[in-house]
C-alpha positions in Angstrom: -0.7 -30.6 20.6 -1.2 -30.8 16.8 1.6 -33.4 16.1 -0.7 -35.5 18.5 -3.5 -35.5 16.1 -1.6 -37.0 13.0 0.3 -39.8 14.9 -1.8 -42.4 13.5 -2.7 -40.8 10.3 1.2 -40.7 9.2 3.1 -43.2 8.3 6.4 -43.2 10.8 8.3 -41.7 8.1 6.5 -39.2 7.3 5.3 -38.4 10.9 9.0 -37.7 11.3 9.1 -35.4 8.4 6.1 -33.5 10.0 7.6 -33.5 13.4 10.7 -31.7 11.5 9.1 -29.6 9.9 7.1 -28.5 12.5 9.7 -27.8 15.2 11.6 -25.8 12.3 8.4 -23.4 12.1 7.5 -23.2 15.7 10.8 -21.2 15.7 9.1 -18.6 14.3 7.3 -17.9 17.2 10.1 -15.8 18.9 8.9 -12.5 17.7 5.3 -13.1 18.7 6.4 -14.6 22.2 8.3 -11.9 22.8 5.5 -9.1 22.5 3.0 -11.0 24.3 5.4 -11.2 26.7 5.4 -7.8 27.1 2.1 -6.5 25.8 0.0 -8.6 28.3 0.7 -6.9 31.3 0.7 -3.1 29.4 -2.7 -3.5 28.0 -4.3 -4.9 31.3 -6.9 -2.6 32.7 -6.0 -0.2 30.3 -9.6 1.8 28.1 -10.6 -0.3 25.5 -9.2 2.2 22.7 -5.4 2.2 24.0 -5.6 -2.0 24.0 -6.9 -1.7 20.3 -4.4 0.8 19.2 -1.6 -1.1 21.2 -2.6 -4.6 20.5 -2.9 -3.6 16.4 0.7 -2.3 16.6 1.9 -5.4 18.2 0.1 -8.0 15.9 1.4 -5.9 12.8 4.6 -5.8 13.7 5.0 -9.2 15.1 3.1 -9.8 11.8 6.1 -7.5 9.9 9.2 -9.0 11.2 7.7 -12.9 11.4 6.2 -12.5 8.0 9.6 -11.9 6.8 11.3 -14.5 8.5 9.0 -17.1 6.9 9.8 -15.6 3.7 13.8 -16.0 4.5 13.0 -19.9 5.7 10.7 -20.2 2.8 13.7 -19.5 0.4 16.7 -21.8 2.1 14.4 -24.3 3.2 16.2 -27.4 1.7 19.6 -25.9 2.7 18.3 -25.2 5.9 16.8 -28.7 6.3 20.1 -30.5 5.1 22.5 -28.6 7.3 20.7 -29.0 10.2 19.4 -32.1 10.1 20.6 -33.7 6.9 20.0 -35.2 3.3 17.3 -37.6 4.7 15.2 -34.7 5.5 15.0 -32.8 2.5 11.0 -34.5 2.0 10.4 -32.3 4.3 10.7 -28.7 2.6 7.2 -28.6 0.9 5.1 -28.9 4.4 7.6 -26.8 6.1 6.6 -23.8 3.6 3.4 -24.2 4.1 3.9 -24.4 8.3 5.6 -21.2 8.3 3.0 -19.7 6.5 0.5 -20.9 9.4 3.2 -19.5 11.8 3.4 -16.5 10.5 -0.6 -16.0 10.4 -1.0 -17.5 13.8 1.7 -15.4 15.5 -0.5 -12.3 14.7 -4.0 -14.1 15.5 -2.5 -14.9 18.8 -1.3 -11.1 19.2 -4.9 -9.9 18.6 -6.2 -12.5 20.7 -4.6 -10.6 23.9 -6.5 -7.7 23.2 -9.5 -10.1 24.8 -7.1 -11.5 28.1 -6.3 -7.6 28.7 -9.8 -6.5 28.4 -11.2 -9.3 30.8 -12.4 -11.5 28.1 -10.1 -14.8 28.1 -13.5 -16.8 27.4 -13.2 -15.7 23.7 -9.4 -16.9 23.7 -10.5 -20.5 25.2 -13.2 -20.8 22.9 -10.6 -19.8 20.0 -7.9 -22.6 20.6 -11.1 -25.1 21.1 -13.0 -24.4 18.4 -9.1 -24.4 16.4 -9.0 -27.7 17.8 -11.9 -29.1 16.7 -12.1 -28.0 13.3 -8.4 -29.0 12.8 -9.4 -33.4 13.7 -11.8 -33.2 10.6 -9.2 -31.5 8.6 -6.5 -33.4 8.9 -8.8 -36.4 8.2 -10.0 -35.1 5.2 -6.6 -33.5 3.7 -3.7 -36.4 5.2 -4.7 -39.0 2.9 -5.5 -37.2 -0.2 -2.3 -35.3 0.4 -0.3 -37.0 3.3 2.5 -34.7 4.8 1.5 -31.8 3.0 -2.3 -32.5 4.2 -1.7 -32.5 7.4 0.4 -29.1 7.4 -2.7 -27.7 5.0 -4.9 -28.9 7.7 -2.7 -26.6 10.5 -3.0 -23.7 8.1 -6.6 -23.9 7.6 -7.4 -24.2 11.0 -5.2 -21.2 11.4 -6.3 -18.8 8.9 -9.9 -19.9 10.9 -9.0 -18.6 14.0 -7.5 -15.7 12.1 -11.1 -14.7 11.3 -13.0 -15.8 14.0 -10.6 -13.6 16.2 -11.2 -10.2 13.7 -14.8 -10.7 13.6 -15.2 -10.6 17.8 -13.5 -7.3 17.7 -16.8 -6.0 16.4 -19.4 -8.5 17.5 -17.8 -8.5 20.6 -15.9 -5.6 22.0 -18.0 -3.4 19.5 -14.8 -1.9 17.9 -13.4 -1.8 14.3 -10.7 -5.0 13.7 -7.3 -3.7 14.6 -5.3 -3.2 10.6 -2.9 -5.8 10.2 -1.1 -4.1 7.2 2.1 -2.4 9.2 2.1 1.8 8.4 4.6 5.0 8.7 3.4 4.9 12.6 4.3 1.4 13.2 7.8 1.9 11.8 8.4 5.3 14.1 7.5 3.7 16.5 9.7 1.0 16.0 12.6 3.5 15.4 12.3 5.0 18.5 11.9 2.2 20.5 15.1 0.8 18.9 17.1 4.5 19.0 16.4 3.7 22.9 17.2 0.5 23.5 
C-alpha cells in the first residue's frame, strides 16, 4: 500500500532502494503476526478487563522481541543489505533504519488495535488505517523532496507513531479504560517462561 504512494515521487532508483528497504522491514512483522494470530480469537467475547490485560501483554511483548530485532537489523544493516541483495544496495541502509523503527512501533499499535476487533469495535481499527492513510499522502509530499528516500521512510514513521497515539488515546475516550503499558515487566517475562517451559 505505501510503496504505492511514492511511485511518482521517487526517482526509479531510488524507488528501488525504498522498495528494498521496505520489504527488508516488513520482515519484522513475524512476531506481531504471529500473536494476532492467536490473540484475536482468545480475546473475542471475552470482559473488557481480560482483553486489556491480554492485549497489553501481547503488544509488549511483540513490542520486546520486535524491538530487539530492529535493533539487531539496525546494527548489520549494510552487511545485511550487501549479502542479500548486493553492493548496489548499500543506499539503502539509512531508510531501512528508520523503516524498522516504524515496524517495530507499528507491530505494537497493530497489537493494541485488536483489543477494539475483540471487543466489537473494528470501526475504530478502519478509521485508524484510513486516517494512517491520509495523513501519510501529505507527508510523503512534504518530506520526499526535501529529503528523498529517507523522506519518504520519515513520512511511514510519522504516520506510524500517529496511529500509535490515536490508538492509546481510544482506550480511554473510547472503551473508558487506562492505555494498556507498553514497557514489558517481571509478569510479562513469567509469563513468557512458562509458556516457553511448555511448549
Amino acid at each position: 500500500m505505501y510503496k504505492r504512494q511514492v511511485v511518482g515521487l521517487l526517482i526509479p532508483k531510488e524507488l528501488g532502494l525504498y522498495a528494498v528497504a521496505l520489504s527488508v522491514s516488513r520482515m519484522l512483522g513475524v512476531f506481531q503476526g504471529s500473536i494476532v494470530t492467536v490473540l484475536l480469537p482468545k480475546v473475542s467475547a471475552c470482559p473488557v478487563e481480560q482483553v486489556i490485560t491480554v492485549t497489553g501483554r501481547a503488544a509488549r511483548l511483540s513490542g520486546a522481541l520486535t524491538g530487539l530485532a530492529a535493533i539487531v537489523v539496525i546494527l548489520v544493516c549494510p552487511l545485511l543489505l550487501q549479502v542479500i541483495y548486493g553492493a548496489e544496495f548499500l543506499e539503502a541502509a539509512s531508510v531501512l533504519r528508520i523503516l524498522v523503527i516504524e515496524a517495530a512501533v507499528g507491530s505494537t499499535a497493530w497489537v493494541l488495535a485488536q483489543a477494539f476487533m475483540g471487543l466489537g469495535r473494528p470501526g475504530v481499527v478502519t478509521v485508524l488505517q484510513g486516517v494512517g492513510l491520509a495523513l501519510n499522502v501529505p507527508l510523503l509530499i512534504f518530506l520526499i523532496p526535501r529529503f528523498g528516500i529517507n523522506g519518504a521512510g520519515l513520512a511511514l514513521l510519522g504516520t506510524t507513531l500517529f496511529r500509535m497515539g490515536f490508538v492509546l488515546v481510544c482506550f480511554p475516550f473510547i472503551l473508558k479504560v487506562p492505555s494498556p503499558g507498553l514497557l514489558i515487566n517481571k509478569e510479562d517475562v513469567q509469563f513468557l517462561r512458562q509458556k516457553l517451559r511448555k511448549s
